[in-house]
mmCIF file as gemmi writes it, N, C-alpha and C atoms, coordinates in Angstrom:
data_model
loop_
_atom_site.group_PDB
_atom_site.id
_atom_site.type_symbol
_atom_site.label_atom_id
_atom_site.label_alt_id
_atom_site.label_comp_id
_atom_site.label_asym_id
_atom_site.label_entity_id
_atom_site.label_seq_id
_atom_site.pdbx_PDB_ins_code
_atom_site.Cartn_x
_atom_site.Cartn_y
_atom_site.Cartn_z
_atom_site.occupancy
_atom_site.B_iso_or_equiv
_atom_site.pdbx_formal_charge
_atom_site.auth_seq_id
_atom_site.auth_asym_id
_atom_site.pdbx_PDB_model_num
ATOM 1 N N . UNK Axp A 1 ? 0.82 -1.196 0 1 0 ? 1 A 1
ATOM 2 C CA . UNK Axp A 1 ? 0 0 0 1 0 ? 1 A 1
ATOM 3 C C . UNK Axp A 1 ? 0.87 1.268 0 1 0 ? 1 A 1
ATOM 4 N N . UNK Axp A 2 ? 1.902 1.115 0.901 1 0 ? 2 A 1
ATOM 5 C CA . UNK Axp A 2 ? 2.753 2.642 0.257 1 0 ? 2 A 1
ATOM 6 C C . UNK Axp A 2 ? 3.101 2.973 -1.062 1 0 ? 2 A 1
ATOM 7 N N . UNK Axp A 3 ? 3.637 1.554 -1.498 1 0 ? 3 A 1
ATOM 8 C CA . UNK Axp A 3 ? 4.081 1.7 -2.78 1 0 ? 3 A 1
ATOM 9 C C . UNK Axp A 3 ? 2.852 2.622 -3.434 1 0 ? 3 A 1
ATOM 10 N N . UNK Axp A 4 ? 1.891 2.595 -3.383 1 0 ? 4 A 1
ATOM 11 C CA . UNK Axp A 4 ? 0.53 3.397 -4.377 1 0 ? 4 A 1
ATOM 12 C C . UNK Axp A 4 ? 0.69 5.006 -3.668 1 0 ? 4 A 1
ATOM 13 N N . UNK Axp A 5 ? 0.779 4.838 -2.189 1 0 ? 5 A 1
ATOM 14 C CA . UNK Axp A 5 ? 0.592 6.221 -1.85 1 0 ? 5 A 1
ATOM 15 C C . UNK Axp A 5 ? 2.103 7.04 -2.485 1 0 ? 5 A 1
ATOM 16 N N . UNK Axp A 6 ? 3.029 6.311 -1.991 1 0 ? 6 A 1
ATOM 17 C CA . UNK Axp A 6 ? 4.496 7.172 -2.565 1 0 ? 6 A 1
ATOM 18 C C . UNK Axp A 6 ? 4.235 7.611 -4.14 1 0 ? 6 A 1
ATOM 19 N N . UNK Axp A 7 ? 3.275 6.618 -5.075 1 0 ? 7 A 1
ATOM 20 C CA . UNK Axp A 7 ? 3.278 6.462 -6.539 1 0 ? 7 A 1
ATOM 21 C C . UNK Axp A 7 ? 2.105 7.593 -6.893 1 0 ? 7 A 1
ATOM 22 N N . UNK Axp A 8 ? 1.262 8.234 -6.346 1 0 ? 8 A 1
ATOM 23 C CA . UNK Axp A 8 ? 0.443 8.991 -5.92 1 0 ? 8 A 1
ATOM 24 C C . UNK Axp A 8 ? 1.083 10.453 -5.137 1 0 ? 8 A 1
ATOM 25 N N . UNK Axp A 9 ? 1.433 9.817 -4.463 1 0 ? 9 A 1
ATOM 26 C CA . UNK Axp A 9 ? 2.987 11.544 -4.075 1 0 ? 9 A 1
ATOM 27 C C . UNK Axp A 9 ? 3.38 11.88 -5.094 1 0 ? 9 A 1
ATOM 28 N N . UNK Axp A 10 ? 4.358 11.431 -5.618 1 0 ? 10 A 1
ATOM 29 C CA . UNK Axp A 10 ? 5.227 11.898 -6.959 1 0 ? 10 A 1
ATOM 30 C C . UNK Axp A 10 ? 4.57 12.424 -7.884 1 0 ? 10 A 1
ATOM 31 N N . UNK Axp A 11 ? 3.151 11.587 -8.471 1 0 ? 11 A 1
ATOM 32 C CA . UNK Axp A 11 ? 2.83 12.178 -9.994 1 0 ? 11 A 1
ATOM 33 C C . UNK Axp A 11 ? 2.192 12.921 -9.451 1 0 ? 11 A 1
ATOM 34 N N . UNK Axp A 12 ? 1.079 13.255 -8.489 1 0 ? 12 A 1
ATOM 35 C CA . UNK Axp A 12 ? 0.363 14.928 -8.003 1 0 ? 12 A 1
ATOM 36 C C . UNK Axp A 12 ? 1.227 15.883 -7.658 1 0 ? 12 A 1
ATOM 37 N N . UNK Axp A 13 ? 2.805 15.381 -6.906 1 0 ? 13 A 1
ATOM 38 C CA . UNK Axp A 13 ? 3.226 16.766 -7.066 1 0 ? 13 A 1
ATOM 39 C C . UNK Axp A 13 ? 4.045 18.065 -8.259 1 0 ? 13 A 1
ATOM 40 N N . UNK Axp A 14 ? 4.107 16.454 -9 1 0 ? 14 A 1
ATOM 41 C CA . UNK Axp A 14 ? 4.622 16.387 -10.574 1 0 ? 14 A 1
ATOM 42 C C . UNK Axp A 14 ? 3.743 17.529 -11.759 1 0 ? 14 A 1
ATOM 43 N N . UNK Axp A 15 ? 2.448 16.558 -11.316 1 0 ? 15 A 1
ATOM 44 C CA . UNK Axp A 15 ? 1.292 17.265 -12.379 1 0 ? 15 A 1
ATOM 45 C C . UNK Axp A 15 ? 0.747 18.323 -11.618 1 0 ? 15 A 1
ATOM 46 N N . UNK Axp A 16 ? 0.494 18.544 -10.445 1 0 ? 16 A 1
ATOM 47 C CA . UNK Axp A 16 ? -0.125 19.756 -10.329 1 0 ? 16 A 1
ATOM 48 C C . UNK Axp A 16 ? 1.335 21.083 -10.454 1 0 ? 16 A 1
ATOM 49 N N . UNK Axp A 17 ? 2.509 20.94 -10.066 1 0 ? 17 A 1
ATOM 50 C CA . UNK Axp A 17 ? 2.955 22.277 -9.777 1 0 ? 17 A 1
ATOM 51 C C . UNK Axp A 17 ? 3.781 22.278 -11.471 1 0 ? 17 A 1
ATOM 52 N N . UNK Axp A 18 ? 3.175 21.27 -12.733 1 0 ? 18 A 1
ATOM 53 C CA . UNK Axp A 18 ? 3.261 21.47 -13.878 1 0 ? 18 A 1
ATOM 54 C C . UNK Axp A 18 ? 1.943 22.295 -14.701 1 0 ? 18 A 1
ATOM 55 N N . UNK Axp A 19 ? 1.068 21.687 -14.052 1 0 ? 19 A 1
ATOM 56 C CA . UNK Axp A 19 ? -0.557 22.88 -14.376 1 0 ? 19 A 1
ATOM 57 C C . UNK Axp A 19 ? -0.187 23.991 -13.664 1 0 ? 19 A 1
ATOM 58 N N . UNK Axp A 20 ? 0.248 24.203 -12.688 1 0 ? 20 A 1
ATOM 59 C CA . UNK Axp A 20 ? 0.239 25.413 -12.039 1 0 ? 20 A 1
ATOM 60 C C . UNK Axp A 20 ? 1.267 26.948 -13.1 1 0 ? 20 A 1
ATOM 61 N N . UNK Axp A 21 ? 2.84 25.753 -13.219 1 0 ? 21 A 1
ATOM 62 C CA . UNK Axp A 21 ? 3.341 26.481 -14.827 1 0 ? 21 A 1
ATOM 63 C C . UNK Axp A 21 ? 2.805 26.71 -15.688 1 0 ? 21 A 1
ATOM 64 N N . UNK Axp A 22 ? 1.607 25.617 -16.106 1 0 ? 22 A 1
ATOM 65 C CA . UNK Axp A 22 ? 0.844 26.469 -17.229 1 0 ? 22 A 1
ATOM 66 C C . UNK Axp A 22 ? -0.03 27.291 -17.414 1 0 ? 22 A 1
ATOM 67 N N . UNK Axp A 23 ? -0.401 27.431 -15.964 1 0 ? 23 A 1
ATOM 68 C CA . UNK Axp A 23 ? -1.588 28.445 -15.721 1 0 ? 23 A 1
ATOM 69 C C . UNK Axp A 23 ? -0.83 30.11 -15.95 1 0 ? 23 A 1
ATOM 70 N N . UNK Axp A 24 ? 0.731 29.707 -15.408 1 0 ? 24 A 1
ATOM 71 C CA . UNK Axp A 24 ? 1.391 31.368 -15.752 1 0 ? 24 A 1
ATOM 72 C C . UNK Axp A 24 ? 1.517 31.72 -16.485 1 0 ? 24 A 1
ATOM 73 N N . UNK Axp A 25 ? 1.782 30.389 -17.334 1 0 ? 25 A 1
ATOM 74 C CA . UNK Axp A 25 ? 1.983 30.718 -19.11 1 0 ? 25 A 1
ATOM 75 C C . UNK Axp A 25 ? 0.347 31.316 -19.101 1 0 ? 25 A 1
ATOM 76 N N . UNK Axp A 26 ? -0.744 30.842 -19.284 1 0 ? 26 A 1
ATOM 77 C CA . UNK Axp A 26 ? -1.707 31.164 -19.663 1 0 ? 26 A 1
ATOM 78 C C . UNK Axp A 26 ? -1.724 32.8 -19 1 0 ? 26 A 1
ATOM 79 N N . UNK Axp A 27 ? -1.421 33.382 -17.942 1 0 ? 27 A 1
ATOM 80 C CA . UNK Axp A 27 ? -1.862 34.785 -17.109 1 0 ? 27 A 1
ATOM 81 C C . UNK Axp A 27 ? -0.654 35.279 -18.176 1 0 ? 27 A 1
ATOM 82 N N . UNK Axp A 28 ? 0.119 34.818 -18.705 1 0 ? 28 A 1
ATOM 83 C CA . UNK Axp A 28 ? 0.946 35.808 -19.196 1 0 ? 28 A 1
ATOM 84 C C . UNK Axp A 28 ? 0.957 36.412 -21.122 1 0 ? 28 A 1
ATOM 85 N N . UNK Axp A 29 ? -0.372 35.444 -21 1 0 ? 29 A 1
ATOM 86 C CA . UNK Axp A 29 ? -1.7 35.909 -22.146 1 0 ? 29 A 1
ATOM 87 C C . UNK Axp A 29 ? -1.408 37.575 -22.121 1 0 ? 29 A 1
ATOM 88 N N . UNK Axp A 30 ? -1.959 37.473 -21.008 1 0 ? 30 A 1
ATOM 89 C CA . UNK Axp A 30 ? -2.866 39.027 -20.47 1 0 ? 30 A 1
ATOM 90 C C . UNK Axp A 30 ? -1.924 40.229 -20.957 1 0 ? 30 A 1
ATOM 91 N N . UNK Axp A 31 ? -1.185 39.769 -21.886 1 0 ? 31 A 1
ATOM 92 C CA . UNK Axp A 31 ? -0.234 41.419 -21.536 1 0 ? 31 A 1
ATOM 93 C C . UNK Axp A 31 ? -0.278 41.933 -23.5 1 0 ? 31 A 1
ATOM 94 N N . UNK Axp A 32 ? -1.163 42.967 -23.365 1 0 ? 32 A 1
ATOM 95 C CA . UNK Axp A 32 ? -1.831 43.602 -24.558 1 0 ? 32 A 1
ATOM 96 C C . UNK Axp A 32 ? -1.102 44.197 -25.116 1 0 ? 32 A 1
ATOM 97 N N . UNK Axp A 33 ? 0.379 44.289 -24.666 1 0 ? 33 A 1
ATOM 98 C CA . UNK Axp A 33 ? 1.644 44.867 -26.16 1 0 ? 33 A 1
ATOM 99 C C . UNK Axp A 33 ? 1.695 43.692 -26.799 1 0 ? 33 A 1
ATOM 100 N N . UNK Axp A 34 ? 1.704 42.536 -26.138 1 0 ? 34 A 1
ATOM 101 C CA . UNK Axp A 34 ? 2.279 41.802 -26.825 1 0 ? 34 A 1
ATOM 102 C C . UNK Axp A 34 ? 0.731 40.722 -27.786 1 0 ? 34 A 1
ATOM 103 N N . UNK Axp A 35 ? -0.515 40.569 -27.641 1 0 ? 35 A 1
ATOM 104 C CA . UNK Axp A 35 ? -1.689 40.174 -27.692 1 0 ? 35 A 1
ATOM 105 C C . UNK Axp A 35 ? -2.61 41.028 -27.997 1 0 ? 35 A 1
ATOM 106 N N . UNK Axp A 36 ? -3.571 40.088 -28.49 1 0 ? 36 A 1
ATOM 107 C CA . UNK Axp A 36 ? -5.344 41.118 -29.343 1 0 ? 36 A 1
ATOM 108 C C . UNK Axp A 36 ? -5.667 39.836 -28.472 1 0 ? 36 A 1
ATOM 109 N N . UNK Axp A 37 ? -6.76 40.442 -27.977 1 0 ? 37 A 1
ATOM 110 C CA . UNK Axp A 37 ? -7.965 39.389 -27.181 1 0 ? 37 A 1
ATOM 111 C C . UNK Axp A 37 ? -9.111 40.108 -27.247 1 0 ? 37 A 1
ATOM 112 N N . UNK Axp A 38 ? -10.517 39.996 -26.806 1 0 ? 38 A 1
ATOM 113 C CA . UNK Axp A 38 ? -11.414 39.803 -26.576 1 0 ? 38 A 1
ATOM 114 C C . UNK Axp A 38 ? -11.717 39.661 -25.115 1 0 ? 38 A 1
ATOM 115 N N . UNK Axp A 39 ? -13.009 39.892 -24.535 1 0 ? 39 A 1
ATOM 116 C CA . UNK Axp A 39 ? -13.599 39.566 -22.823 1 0 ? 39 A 1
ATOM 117 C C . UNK Axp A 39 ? -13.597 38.507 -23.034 1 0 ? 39 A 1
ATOM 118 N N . UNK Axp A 40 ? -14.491 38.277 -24.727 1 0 ? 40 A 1
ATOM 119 C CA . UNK Axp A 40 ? -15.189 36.801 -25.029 1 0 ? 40 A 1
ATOM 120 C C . UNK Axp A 40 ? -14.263 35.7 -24.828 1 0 ? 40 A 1
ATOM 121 N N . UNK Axp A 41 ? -12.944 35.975 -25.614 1 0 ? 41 A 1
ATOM 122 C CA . UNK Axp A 41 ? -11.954 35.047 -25.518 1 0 ? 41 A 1
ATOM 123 C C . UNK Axp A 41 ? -11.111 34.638 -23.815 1 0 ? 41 A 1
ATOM 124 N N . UNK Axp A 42 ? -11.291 35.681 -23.091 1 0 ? 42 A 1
ATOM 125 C CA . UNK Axp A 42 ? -10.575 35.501 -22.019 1 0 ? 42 A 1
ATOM 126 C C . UNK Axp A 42 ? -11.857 34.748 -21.138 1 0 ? 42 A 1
ATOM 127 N N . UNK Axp A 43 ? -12.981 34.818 -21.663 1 0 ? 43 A 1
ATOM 128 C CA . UNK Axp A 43 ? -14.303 34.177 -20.276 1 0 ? 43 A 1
ATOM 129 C C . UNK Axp A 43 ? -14.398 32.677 -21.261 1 0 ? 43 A 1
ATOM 130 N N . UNK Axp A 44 ? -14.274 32.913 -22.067 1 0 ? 44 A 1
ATOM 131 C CA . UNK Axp A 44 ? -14.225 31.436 -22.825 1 0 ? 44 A 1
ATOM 132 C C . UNK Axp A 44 ? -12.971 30.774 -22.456 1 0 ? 44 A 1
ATOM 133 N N . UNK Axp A 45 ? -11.751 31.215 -22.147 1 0 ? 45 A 1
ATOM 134 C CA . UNK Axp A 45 ? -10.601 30.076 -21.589 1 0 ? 45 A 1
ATOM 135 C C . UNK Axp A 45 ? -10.974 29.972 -20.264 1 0 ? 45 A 1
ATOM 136 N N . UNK Axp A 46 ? -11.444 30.987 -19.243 1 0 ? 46 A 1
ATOM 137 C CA . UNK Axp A 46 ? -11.706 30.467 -18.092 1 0 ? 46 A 1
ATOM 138 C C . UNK Axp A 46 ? -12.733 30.19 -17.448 1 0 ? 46 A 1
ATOM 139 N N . UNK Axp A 47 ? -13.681 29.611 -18.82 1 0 ? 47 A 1
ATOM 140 C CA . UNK Axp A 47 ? -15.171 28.96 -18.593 1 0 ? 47 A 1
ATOM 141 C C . UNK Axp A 47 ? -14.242 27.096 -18.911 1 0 ? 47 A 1
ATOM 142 N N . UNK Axp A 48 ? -13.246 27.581 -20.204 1 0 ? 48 A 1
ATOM 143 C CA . UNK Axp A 48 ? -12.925 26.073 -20.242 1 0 ? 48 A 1
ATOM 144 C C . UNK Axp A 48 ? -12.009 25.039 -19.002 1 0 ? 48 A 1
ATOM 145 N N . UNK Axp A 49 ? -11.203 26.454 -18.581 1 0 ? 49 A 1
ATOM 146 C CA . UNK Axp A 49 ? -10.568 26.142 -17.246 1 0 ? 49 A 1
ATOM 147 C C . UNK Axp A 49 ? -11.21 25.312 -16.037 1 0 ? 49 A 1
ATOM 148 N N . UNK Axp A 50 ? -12.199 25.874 -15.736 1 0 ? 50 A 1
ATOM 149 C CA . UNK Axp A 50 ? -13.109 25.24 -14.533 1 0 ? 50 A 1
ATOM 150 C C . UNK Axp A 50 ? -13.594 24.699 -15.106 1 0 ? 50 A 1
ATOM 151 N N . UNK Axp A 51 ? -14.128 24.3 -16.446 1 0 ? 51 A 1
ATOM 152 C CA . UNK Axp A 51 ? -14.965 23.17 -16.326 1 0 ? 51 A 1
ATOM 153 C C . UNK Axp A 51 ? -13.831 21.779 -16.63 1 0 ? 51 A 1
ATOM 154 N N . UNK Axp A 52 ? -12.675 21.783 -16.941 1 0 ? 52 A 1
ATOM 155 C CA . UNK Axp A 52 ? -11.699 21.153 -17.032 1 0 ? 52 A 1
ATOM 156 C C . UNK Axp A 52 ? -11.242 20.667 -15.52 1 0 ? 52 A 1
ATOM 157 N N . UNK Axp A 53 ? -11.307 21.691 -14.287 1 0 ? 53 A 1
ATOM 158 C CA . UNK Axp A 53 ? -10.925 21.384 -12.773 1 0 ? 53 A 1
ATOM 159 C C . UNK Axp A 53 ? -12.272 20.7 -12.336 1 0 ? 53 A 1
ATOM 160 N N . UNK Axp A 54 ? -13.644 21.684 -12.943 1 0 ? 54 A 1
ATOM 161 C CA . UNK Axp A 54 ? -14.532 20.55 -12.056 1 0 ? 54 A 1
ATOM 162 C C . UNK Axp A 54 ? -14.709 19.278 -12.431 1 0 ? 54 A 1
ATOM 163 N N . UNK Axp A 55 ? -14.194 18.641 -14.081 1 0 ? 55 A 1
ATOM 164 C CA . UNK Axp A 55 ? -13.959 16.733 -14.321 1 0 ? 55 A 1
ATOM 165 C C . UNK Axp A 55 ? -13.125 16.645 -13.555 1 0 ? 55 A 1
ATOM 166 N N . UNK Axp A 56 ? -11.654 17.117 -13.114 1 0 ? 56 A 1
ATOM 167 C CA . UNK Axp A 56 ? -10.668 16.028 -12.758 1 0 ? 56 A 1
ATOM 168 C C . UNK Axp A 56 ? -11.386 16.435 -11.127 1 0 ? 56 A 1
ATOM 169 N N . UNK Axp A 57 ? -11.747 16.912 -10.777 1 0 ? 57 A 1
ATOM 170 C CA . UNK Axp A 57 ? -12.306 16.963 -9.263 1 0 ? 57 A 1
ATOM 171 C C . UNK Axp A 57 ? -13.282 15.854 -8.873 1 0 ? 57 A 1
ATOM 172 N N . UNK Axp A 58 ? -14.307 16.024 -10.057 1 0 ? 58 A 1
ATOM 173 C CA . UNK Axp A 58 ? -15.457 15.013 -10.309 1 0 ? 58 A 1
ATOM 174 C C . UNK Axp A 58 ? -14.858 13.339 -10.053 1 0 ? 58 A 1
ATOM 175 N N . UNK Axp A 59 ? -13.786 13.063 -11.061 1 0 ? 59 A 1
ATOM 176 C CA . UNK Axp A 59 ? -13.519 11.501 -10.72 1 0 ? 59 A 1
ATOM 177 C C . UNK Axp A 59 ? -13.06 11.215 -9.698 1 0 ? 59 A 1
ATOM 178 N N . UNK Axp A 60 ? -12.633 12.191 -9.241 1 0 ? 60 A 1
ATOM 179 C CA . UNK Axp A 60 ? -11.869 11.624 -7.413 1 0 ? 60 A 1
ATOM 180 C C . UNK Axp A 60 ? -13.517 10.888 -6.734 1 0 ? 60 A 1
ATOM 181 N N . UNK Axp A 61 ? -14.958 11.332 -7.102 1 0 ? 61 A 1
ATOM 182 C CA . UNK Axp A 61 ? -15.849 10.913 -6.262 1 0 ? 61 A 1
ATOM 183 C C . UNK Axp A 61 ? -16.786 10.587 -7.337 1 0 ? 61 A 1
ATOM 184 N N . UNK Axp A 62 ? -16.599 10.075 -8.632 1 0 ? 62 A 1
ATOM 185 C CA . UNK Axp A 62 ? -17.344 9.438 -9.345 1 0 ? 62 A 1
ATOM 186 C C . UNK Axp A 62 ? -16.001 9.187 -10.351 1 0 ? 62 A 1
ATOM 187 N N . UNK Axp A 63 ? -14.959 8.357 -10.202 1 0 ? 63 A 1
ATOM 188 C CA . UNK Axp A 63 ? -14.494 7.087 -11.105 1 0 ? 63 A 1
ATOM 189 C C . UNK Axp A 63 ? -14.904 7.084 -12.435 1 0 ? 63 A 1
ATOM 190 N N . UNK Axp A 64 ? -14.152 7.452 -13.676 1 0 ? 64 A 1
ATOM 191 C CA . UNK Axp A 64 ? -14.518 7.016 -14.713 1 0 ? 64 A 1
ATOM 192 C C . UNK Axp A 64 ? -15.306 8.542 -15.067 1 0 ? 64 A 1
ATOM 193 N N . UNK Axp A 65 ? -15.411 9.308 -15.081 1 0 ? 65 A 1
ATOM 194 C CA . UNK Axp A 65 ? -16.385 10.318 -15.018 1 0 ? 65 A 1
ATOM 195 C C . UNK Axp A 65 ? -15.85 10.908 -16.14 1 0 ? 65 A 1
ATOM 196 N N . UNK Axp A 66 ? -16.293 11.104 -17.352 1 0 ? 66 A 1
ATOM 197 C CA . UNK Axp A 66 ? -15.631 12.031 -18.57 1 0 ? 66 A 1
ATOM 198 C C . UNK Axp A 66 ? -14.876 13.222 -18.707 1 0 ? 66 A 1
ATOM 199 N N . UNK Axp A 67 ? -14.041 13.624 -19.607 1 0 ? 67 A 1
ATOM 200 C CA . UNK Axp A 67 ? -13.326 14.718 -19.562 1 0 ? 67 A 1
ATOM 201 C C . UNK Axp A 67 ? -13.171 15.29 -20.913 1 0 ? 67 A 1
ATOM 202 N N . UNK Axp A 68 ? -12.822 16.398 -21.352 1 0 ? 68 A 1
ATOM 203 C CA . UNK Axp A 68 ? -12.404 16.544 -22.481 1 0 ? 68 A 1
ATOM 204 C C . UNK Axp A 68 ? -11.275 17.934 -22.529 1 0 ? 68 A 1
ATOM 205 N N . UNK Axp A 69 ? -10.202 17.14 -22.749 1 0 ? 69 A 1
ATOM 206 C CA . UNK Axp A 69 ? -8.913 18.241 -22.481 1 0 ? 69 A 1
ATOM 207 C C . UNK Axp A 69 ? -8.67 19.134 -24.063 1 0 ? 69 A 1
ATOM 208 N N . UNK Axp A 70 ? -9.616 19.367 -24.818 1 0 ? 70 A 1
ATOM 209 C CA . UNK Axp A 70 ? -8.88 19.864 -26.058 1 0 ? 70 A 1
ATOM 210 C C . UNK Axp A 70 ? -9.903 21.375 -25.905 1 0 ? 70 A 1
ATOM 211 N N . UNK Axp A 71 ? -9.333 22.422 -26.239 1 0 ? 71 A 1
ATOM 212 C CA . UNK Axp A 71 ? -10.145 23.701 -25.835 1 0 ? 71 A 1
ATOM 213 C C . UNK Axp A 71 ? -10.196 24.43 -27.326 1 0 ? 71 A 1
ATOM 214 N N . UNK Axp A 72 ? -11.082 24.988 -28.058 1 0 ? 72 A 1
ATOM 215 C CA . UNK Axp A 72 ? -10.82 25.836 -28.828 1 0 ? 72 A 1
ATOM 216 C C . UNK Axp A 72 ? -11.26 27.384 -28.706 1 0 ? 72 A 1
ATOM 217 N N . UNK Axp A 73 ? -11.374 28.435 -29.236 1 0 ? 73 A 1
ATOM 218 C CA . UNK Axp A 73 ? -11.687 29.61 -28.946 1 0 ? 73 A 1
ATOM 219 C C . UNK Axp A 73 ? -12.697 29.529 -29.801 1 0 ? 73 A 1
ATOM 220 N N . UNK Axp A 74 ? -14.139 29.797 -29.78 1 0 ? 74 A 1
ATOM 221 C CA . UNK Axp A 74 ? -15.256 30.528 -30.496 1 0 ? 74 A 1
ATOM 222 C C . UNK Axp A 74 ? -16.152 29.208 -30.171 1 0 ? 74 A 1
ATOM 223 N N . UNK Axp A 75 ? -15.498 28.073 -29.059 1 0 ? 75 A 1
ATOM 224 C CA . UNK Axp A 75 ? -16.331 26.813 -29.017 1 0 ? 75 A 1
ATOM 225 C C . UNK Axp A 75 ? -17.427 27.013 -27.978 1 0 ? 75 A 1
């Protein structure tokens, strides 16, 4: 049984403080010398954001529970 919890340590602290890098990449969108955006476009990535955290939240207490990681803009 450790073996799963240690195997469970590693890849959450792996994958989350690797989402967490990409979330800066994503805030570092925000900077309008360098970008053209839209409200639309910025409430549409962080409509896709949470609904992306509330699946992987979801299977921790419903197993198997669907996801869909591919995002486009105008979707």
């Amino acid at each position: 049984m450790a073996d799963k919890r240690e195997k469970f340590v590693k890849l959450a602290e792996a994958r989350v403080s690797k989402a967490l890098k990409e979330l800066q990449l994503i805030g570092n969108l925000s900077n309008r010398s360098a970008y053209e955006y839209s409200e639309e476009d910025v409430k549409q990535m962080f409509r896709a954001l949470q609904k992306g955290l509330d699946a992987a939240k979801s299977r921790f207490s419903e197993p198997g529970a669907p996801s869909n990681p591919v995002f486009r803009l105008g979707e």
